[in-house]
KEPA-331523 format. One record per atom (N, C-alpha, C, CB): atom name; z, x negated, y; residue number from 1. Coordinates in steps of 0.001 Angstrom, whole numbers, plus 500000, padded with zeros to 6 digits. Last residue first. Glycine has a CB too. Layout:
<atoms>
> CA_Z_X_Y_NUM
...
</atoms>
This chain:
<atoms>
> N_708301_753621_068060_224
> CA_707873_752080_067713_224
> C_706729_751844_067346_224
> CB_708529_751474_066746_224
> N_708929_756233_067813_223
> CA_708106_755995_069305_223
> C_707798_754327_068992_223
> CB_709298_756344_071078_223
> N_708533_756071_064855_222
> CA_707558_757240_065693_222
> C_707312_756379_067082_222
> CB_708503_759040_066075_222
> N_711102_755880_064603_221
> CA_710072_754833_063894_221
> C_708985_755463_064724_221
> CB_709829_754845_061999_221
> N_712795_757306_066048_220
> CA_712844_756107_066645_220
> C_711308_755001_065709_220
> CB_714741_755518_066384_220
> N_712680_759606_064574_219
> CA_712016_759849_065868_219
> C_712252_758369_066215_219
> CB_712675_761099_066956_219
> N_713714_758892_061989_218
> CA_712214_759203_062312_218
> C_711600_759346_063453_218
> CB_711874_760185_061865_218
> N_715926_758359_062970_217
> CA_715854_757387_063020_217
> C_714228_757737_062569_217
> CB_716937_756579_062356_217
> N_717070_761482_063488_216
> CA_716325_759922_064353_216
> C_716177_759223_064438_216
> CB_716257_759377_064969_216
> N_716607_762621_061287_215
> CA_716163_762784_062212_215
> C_715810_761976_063436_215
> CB_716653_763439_062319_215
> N_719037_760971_060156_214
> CA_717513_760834_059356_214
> C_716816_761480_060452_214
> CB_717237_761704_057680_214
> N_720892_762353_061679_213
> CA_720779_760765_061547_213
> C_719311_760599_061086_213
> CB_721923_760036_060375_213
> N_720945_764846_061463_212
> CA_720416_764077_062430_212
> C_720539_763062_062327_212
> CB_720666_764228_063403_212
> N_721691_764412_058897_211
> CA_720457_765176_058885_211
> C_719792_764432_060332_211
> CB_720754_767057_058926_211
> N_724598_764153_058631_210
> CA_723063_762827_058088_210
> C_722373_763081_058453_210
> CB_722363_762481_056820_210
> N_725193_765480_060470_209
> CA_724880_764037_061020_209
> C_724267_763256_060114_209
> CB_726045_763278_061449_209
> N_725689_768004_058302_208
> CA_724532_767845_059887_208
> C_724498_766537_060442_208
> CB_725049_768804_061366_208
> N_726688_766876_056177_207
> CA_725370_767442_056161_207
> C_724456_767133_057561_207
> CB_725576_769014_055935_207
> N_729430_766973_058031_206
> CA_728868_765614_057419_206
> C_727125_765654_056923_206
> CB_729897_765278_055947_206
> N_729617_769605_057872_205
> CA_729318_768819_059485_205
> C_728727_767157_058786_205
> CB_731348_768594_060798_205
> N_729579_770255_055877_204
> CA_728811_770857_056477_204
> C_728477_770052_057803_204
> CB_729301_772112_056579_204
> N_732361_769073_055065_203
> CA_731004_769188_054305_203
> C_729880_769575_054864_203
> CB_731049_769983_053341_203
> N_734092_770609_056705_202
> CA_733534_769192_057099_202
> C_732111_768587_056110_202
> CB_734941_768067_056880_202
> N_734078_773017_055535_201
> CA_733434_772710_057052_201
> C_733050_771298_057555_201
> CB_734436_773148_058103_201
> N_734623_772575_052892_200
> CA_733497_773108_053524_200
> C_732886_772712_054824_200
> CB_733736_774253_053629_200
> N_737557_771494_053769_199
> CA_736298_770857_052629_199
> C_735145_771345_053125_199
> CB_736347_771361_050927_199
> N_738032_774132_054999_198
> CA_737975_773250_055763_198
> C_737101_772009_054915_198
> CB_739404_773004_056249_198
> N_738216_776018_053198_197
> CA_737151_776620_054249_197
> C_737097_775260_055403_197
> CB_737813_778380_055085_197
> N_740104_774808_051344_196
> CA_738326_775144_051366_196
> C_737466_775130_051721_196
> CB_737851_775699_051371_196
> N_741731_775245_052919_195
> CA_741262_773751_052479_195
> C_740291_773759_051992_195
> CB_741946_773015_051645_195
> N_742185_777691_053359_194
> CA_741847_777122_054692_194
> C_741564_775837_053966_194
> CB_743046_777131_056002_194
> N_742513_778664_050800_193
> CA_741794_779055_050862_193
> C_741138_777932_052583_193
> CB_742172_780582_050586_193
> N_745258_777347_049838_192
> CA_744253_776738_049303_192
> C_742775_777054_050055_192
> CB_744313_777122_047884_192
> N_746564_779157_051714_191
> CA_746325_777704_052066_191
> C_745239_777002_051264_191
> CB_747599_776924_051879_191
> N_746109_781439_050272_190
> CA_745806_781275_051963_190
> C_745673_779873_052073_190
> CB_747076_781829_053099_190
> N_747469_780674_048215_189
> CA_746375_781266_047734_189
> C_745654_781255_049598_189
> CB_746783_783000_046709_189
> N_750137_780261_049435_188
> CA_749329_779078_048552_188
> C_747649_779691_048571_188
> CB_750080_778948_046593_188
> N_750836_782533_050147_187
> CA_750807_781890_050811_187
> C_750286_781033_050274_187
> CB_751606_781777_051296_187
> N_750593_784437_047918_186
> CA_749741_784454_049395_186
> C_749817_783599_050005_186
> CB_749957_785293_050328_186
> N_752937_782945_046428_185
> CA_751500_782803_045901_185
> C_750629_783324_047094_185
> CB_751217_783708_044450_185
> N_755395_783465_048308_184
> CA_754291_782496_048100_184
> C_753187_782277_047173_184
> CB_754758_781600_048000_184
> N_754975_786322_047832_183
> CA_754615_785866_049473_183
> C_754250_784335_049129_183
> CB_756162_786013_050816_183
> N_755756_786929_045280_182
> CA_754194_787565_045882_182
> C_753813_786442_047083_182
> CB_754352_789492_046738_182
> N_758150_785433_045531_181
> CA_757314_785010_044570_181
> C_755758_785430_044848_181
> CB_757847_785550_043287_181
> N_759187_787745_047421_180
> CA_759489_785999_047509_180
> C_758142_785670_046590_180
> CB_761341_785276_046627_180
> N_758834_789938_045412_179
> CA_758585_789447_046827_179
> C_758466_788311_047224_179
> CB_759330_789742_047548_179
> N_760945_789141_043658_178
> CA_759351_789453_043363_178
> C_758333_789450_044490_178
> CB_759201_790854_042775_178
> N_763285_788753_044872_177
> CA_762391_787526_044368_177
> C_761524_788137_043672_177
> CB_763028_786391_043521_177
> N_763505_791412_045697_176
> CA_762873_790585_046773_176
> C_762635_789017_045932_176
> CB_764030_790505_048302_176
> N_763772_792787_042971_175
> CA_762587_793233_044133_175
> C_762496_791664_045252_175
> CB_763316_795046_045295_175
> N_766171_792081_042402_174
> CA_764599_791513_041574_174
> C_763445_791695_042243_174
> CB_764197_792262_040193_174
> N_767767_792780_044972_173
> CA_767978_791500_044199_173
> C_766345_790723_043597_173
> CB_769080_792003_042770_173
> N_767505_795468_043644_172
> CA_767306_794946_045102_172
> C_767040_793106_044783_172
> CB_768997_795381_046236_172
> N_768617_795539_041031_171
> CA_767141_795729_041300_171
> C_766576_795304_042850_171
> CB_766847_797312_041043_171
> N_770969_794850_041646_170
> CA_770530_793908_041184_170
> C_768734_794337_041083_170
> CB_771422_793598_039882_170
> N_772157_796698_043553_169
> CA_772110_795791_044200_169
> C_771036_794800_043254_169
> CB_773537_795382_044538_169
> N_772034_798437_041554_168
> CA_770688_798754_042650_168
> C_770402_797663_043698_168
> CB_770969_800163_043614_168
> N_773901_798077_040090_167
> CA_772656_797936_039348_167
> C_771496_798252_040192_167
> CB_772643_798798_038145_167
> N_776226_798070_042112_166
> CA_776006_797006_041225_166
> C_774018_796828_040749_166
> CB_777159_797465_039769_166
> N_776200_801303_042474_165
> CA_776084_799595_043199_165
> C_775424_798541_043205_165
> CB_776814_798917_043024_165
> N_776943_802003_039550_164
> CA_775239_802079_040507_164
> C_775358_801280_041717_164
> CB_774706_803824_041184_164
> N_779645_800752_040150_163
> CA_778457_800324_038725_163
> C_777261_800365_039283_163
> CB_778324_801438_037287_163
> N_780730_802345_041779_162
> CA_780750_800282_041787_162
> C_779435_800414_040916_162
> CB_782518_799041_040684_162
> N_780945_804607_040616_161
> CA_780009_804686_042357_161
> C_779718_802677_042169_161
> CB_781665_805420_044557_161
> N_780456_804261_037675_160
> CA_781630_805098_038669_160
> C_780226_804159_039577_160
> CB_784042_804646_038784_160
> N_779381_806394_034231_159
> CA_779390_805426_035648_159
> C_780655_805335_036890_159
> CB_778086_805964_036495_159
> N_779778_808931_033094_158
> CA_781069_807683_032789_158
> C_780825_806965_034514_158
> CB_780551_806109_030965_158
> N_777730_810411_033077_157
> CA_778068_809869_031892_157
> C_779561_808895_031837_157
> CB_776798_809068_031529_157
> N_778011_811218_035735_156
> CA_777843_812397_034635_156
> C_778596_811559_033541_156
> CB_776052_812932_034168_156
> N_775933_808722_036370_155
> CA_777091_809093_037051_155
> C_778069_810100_036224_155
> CB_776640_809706_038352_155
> N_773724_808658_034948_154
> CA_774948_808074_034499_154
> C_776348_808231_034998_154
> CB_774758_806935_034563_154
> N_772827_810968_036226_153
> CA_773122_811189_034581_153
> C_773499_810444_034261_153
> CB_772330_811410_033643_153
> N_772047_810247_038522_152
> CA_772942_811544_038752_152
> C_773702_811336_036871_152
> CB_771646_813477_039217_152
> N_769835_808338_037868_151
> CA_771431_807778_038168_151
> C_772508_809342_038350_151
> CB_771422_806633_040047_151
> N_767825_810267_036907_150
> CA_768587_809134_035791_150
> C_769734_809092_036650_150
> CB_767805_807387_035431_150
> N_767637_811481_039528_149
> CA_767965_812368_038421_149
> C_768719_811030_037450_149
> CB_766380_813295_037672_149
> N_766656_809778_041255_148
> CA_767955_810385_041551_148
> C_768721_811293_040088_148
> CB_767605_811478_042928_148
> N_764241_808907_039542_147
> CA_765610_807930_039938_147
> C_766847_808860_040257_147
> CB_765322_806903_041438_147
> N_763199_810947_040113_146
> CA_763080_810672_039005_146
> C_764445_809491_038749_146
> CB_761553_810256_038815_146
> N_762849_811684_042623_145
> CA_763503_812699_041899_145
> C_763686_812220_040715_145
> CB_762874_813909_041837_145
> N_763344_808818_044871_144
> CA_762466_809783_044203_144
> C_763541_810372_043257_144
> CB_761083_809109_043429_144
> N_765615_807829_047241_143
> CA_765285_808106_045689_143
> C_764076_808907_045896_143
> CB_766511_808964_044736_143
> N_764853_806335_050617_142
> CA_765352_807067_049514_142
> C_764988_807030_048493_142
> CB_765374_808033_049583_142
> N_765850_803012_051220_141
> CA_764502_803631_051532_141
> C_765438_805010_050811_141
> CB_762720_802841_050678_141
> N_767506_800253_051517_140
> CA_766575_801211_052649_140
> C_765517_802152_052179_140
> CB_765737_800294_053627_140
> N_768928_799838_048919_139
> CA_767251_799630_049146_139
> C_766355_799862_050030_139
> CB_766644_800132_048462_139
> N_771286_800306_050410_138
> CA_771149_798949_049532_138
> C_769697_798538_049789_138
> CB_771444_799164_047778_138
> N_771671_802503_051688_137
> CA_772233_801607_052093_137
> C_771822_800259_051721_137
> CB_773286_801851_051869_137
> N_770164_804138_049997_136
> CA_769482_804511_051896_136
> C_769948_802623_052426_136
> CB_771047_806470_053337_136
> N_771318_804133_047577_135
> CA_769661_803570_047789_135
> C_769638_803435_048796_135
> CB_768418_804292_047487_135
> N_773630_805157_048686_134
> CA_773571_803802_047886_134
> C_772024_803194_048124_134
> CB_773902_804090_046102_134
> N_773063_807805_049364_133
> CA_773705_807002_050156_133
> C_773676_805505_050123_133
> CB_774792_807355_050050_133
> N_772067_808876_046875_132
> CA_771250_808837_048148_132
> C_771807_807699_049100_132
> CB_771306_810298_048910_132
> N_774435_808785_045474_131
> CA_773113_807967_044995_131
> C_772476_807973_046130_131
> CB_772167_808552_043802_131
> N_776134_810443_046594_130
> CA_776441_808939_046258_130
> C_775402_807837_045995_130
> CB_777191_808932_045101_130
> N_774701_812596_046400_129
> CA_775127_812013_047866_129
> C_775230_810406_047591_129
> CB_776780_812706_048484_129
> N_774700_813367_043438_128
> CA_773716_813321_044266_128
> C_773613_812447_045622_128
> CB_773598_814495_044502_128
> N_777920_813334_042931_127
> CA_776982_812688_042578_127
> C_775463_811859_043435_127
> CB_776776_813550_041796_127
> N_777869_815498_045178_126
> CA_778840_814411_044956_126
> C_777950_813208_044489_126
> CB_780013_814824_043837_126
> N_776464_817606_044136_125
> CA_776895_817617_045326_125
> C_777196_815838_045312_125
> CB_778210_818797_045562_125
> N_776315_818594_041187_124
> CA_775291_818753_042565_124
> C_775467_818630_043869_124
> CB_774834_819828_042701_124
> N_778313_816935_040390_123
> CA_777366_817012_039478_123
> C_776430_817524_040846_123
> CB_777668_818032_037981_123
> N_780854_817974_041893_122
> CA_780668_816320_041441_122
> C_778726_816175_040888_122
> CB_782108_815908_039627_122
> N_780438_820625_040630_121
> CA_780717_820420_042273_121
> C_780063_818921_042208_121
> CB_782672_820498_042919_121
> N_780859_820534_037797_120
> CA_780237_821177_038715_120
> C_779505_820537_039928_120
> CB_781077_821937_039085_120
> N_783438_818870_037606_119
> CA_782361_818355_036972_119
> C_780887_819288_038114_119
> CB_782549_818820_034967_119
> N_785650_819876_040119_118
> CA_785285_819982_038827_118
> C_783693_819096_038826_118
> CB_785270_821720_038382_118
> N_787145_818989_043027_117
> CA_787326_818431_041686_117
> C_786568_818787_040576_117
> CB_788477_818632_041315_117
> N_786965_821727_044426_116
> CA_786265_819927_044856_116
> C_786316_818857_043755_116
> CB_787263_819047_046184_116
> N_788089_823769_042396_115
> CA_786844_823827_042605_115
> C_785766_821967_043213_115
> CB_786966_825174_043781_115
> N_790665_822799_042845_114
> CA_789871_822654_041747_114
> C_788336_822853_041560_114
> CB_790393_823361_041004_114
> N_790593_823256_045895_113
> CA_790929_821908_045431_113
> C_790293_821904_043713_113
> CB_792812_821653_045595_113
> N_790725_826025_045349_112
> CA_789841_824727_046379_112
> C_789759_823522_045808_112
> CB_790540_824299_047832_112
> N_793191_826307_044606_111
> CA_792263_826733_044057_111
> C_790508_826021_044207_111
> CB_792494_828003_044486_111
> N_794812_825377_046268_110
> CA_795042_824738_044771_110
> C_793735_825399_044473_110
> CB_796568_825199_043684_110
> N_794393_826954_048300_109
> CA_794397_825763_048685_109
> C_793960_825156_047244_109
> CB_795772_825321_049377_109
> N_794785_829709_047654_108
> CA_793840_829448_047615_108
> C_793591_827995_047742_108
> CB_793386_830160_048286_108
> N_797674_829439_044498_107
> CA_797341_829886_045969_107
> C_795710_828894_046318_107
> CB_798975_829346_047234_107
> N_798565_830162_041261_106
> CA_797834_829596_041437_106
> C_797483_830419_043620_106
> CB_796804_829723_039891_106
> N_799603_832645_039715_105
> CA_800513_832175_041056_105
> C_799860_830722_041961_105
> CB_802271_831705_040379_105
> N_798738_834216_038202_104
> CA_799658_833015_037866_104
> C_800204_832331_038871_104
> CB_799047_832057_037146_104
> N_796615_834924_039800_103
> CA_797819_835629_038910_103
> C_798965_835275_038952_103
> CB_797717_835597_037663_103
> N_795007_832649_039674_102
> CA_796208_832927_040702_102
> C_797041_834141_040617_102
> CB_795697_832987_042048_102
> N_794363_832777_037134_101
> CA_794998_831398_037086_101
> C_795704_831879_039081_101
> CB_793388_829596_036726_101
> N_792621_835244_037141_100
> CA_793719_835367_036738_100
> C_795123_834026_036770_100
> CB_793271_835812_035535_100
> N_790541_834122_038695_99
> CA_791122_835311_039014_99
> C_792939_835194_037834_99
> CB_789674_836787_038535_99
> N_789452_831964_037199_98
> CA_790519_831724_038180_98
> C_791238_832868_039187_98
> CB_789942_830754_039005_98
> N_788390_833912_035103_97
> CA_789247_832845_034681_97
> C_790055_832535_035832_97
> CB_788504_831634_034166_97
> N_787047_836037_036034_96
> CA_787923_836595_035515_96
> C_789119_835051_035213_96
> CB_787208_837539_034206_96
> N_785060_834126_036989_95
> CA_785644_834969_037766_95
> C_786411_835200_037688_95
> CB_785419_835697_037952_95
> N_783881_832827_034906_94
> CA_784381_832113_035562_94
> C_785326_832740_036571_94
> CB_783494_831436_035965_94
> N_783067_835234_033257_93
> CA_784001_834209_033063_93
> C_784984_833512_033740_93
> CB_783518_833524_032796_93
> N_780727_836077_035794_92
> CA_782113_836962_035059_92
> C_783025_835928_034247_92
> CB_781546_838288_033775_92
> N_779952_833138_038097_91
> CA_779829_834011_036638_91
> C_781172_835160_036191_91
> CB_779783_832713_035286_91
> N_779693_833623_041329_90
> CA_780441_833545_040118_90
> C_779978_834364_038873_90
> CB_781751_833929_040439_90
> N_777091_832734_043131_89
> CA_777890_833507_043077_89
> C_778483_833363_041733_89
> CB_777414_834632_043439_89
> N_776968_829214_045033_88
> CA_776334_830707_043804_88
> C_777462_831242_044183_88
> CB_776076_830598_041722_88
> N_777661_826714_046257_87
> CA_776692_827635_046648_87
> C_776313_828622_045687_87
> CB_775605_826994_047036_87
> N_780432_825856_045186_86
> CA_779148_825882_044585_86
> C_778196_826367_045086_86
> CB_779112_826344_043625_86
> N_781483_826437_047986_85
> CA_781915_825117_047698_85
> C_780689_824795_046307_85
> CB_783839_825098_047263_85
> N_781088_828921_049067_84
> CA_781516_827975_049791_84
> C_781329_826271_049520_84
> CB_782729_828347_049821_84
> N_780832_830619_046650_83
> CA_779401_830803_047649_83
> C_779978_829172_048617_83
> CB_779329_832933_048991_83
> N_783666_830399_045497_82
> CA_781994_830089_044606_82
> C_780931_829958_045819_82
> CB_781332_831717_043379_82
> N_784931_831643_047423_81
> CA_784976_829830_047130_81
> C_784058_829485_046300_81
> CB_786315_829165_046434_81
> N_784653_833609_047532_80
> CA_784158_833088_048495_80
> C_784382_831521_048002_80
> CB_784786_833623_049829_80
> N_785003_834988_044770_79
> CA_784013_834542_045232_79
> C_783880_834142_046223_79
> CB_783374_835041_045155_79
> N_788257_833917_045208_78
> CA_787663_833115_044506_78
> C_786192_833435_044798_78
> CB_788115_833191_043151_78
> N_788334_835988_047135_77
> CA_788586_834463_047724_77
> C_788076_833779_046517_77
> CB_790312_833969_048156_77
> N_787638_838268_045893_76
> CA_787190_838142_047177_76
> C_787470_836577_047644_76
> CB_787920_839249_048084_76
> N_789523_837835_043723_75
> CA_788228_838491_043155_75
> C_787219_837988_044703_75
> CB_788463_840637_042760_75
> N_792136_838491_045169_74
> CA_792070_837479_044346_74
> C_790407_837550_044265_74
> CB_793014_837661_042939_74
> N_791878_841021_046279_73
> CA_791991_840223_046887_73
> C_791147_839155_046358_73
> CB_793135_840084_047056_73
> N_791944_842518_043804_72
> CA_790738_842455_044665_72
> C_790661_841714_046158_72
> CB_790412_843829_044865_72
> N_794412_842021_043171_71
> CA_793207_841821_042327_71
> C_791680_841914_043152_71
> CB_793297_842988_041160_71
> N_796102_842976_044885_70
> CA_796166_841324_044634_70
> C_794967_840861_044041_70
> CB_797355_840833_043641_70
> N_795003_845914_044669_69
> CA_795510_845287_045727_69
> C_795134_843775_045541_69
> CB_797001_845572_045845_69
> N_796239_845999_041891_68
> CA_795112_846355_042025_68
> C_794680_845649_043553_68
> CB_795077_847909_041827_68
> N_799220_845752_042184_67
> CA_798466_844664_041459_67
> C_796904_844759_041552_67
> CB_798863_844694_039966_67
> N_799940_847991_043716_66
> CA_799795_846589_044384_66
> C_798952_845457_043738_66
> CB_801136_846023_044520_66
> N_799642_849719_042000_65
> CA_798861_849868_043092_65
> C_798475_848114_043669_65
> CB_799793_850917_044231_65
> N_801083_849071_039733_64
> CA_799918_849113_039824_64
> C_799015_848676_040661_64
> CB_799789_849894_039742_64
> N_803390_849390_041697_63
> CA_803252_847903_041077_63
> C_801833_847886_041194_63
> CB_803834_847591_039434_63
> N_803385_852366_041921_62
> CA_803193_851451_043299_62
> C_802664_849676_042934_62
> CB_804991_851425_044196_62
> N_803742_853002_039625_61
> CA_802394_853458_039707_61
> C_802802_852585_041698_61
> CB_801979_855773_039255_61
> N_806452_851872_038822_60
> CA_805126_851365_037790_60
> C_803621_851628_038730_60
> CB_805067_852565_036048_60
> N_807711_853681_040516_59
> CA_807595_852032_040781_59
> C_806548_851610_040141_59
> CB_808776_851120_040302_59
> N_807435_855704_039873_58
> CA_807102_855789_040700_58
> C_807320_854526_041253_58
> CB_807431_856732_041105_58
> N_808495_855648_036636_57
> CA_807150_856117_037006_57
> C_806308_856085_038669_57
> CB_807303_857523_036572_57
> N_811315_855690_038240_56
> CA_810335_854475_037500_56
> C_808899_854419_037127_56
> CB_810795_854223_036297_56
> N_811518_857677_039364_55
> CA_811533_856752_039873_55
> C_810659_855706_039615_55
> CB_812465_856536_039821_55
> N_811539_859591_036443_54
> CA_810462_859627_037915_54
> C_810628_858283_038965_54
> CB_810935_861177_039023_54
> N_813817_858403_035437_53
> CA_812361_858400_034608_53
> C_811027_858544_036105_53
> CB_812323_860234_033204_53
> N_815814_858956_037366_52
> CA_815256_857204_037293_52
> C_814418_857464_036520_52
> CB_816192_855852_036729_52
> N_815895_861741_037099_51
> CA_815368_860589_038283_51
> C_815539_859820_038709_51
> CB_815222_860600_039076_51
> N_816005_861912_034463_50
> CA_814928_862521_035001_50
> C_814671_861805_036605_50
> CB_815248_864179_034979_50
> N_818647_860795_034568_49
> CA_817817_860295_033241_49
> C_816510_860652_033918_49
> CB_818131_861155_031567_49
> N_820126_862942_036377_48
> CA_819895_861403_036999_48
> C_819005_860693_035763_48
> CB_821611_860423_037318_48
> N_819808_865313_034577_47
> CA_819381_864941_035837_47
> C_818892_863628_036568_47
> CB_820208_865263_036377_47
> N_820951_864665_032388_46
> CA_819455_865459_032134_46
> C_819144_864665_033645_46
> CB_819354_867703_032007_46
> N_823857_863971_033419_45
> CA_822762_863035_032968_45
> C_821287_863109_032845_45
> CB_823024_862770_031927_45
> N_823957_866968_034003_44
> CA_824025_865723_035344_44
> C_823434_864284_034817_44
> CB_825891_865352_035905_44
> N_824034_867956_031932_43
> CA_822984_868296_032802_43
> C_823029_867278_034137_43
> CB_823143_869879_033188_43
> N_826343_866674_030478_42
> CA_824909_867043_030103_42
> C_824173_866699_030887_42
> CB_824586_868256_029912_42
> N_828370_868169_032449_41
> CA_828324_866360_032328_41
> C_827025_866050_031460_41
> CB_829894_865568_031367_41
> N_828402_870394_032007_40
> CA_827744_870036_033270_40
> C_827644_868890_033466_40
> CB_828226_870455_034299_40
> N_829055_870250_029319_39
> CA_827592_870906_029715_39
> C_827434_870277_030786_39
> CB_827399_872494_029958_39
> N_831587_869275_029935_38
> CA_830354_868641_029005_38
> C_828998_869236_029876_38
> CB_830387_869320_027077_38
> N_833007_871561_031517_37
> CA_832799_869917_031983_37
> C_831806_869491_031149_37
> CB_834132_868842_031800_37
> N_832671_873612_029388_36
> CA_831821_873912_030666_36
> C_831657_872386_031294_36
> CB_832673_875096_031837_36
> N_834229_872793_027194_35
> CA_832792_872724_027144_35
> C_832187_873159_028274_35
> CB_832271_873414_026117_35
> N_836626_872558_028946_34
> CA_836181_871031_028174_34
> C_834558_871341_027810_34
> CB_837269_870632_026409_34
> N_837384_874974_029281_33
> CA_837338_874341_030161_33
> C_835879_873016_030048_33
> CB_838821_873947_030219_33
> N_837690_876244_026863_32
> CA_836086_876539_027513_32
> C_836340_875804_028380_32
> CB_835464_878011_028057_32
> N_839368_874889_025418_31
> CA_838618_874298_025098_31
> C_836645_874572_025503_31
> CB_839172_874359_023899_31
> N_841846_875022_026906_30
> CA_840946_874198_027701_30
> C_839552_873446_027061_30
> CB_841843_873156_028224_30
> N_841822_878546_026566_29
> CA_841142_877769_027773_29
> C_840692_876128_028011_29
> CB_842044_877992_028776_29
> N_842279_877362_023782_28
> CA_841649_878253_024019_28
> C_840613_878249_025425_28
> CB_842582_879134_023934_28
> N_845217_876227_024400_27
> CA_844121_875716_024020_27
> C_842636_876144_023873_27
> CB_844440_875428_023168_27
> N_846096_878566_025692_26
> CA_846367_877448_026549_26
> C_844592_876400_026185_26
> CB_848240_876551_025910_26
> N_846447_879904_023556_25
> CA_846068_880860_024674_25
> C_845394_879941_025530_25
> CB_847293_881651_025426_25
> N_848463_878702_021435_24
> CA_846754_878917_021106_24
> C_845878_879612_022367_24
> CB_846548_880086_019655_24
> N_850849_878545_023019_23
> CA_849788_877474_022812_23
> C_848069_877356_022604_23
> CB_850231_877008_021806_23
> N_851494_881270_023391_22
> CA_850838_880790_024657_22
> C_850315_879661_024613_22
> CB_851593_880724_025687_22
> N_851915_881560_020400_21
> CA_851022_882778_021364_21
> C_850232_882253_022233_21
> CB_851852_883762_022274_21
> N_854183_879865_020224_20
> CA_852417_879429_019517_20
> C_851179_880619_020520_20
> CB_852318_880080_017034_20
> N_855682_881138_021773_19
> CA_855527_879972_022067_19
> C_854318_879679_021471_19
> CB_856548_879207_021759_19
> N_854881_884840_021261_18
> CA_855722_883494_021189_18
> C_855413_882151_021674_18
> CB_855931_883232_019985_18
> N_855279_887582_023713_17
> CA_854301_886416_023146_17
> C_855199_885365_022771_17
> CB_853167_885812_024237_17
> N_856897_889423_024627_16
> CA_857279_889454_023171_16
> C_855634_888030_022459_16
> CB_857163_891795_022443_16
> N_856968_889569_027989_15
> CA_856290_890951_026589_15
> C_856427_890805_025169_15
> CB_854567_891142_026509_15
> N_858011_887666_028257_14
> CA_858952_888674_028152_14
> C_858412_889371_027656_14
> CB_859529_889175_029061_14
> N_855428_886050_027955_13
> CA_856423_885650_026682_13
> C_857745_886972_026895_13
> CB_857204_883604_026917_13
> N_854116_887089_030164_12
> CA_853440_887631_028408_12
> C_854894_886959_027431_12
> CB_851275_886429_027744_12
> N_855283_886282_032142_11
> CA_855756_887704_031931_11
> C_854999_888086_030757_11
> CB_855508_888723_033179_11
> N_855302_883099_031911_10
> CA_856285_884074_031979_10
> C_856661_885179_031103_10
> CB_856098_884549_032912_10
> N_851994_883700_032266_9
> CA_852407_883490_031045_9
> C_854225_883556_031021_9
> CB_851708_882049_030604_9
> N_852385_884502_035258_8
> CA_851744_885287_034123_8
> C_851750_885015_032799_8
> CB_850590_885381_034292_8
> N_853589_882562_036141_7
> CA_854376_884093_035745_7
> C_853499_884617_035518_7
> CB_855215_884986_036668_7
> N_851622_880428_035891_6
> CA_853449_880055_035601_6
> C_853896_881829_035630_6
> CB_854538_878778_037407_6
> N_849981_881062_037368_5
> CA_849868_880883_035977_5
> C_851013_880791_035227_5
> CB_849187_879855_035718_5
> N_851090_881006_039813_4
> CA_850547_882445_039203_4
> C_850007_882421_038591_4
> CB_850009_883273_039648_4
> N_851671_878169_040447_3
> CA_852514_879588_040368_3
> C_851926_880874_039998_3
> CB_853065_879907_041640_3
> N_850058_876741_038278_2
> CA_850467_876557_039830_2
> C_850930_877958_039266_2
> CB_849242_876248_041401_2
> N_851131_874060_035942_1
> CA_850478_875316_036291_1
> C_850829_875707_037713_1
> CB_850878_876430_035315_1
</atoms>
C-alpha cells in the first residue's frame, strides 16, 4: 500500500476495526477493482473483434473488387483470342470455360496455345491450308469445294498430312497414265490418220498416171 493507504487503514484498526474488518474492506475493493479491469478487458476485445470484423469486411470487399477487375480482364483476352485465332466471337460456354481455366491461373500464352491446338482452329484453318497446299504442290492446280470438303473430313477423321499426300500423289499418278494413254491413242489415231491420207494420196496419184497414160497412148493412136 502506498502511504496513505497504509494510515488510513492504520487509523480504522486504532478505531477498533479488526483484522477481518480490513480483510473484507481490502477484498471488497479488489473485487470492484477486478470487475472494472474485466469490463474494460470486455470492451477492448468488443473493440479490436469490431476492427478486425471491419477490416475483414474491408479485405473481402477489396478481393471482390479485384476479382471483378481479373474478371473482366480475363473476359477481354479470351474474347480477343476468339476474334484472333477463331475469327468469331465466343460462345457463353466457351467464355465462361477459359475464363475461369485462367482463374486457375491458366496465363494468355497457355491460353493461345490451346486455342492453336483445338479441333476448331485445325478444322477451319489448318486442315483447309494443308489440303490447298498439297493439291497447289502435287496437282498444280486448286481444290474445288467438293474435294476440299471430303479431304478436310478425313483430315478430321484420323488422316495425317502423309496420307492425303500419299492419295493425291496416287491420283496424280492415275491422271498422267490416263494422259499418257489419251496422248497415245492421239497419237496412233493421227498416225493412222496421215497413212490414210497418204494410201489416199498415192491412190490418187496412181489414178492420175493411169489416166494419163490411157490419155496418151489415145493421143499417140490418133496422130498414127
Amino acid at each position: 500500500p502506498n502511504q496513505e493507504r497504509l494510515t488510513y487503514y492504520v487509523g480504522l484498526m486504532k478505531g477498533g476495526w479488526s483484522e477481518q474488518q480490513v480483510r473484507d474492506d481490502l477484498e471488497r475493493i479488489n473485487k470492484a477493482v477486478t470487475a472494472e479491469q474485466e469490463k474494460k478487458r470486455e470492451d477492448q476485445l468488443k473493440k479490436e473483434f469490431a476492427e478486425k470484423q471491419k477490416a475483414e469486411e474491408e479485405r473481402k470487399r477489396l478481393e471482390e473488387e479485384k476479382n471483378k477487375e481479373l474478371e473482366t480482364r480475363y473476359v477481354e483476352i479470351v474474347t480477343r483470342t476468339y476474334k484472333d485465332i477463331l475469327k468469331r466471337e465466343p460462345d457463353p460456354e466457351g467464355l465462361q470455360y477459359h475464363v475461369n481455366k485462367m482463374k486457375d491461373g491458366m496465363n494468355e500464352r497457355q491460353l493461345r496455345s490451346v486455342f492453336l491446338s483445338s479441333e476448331e482452329y485445325k478444322e477451319k484453318f489448318v486442315y483447309p491450308d494443308t489440303v490447298k497446299k498439297l493439291y497447289t504442290n502435287i496437282l498444280k492446280q486448286s481444290p474445288n469445294q467438293e474435294r476440299l470438303t471430303y479431304y478436310v473430313g478425313l483430315m478430321k477423321g484420323g488422316w495425317s498430312e502423309q496420307q492425303v499426300r500419299s492419295d493425291l500423289e496416287g491420283l496424280r499418278n492415275t491422271a498422267i497414265a490416263e494422259q499418257e494413254r489419251k496422248e497415245l491413242a492421239e497419237k496412233t489415231k493421227r498416225e493412222d490418220q496421215l497413212k490414210k491420207e497418204f494410201a489416199e494420196k498415192q491412190k490418187a496419184e496412181e489414178e492420175r498416171k493411169r489416166l494419163e497414160e490411157e490419155k496418151n497412148k489415145e493421143l499417140e493412136t490418133r496422130y498414127v
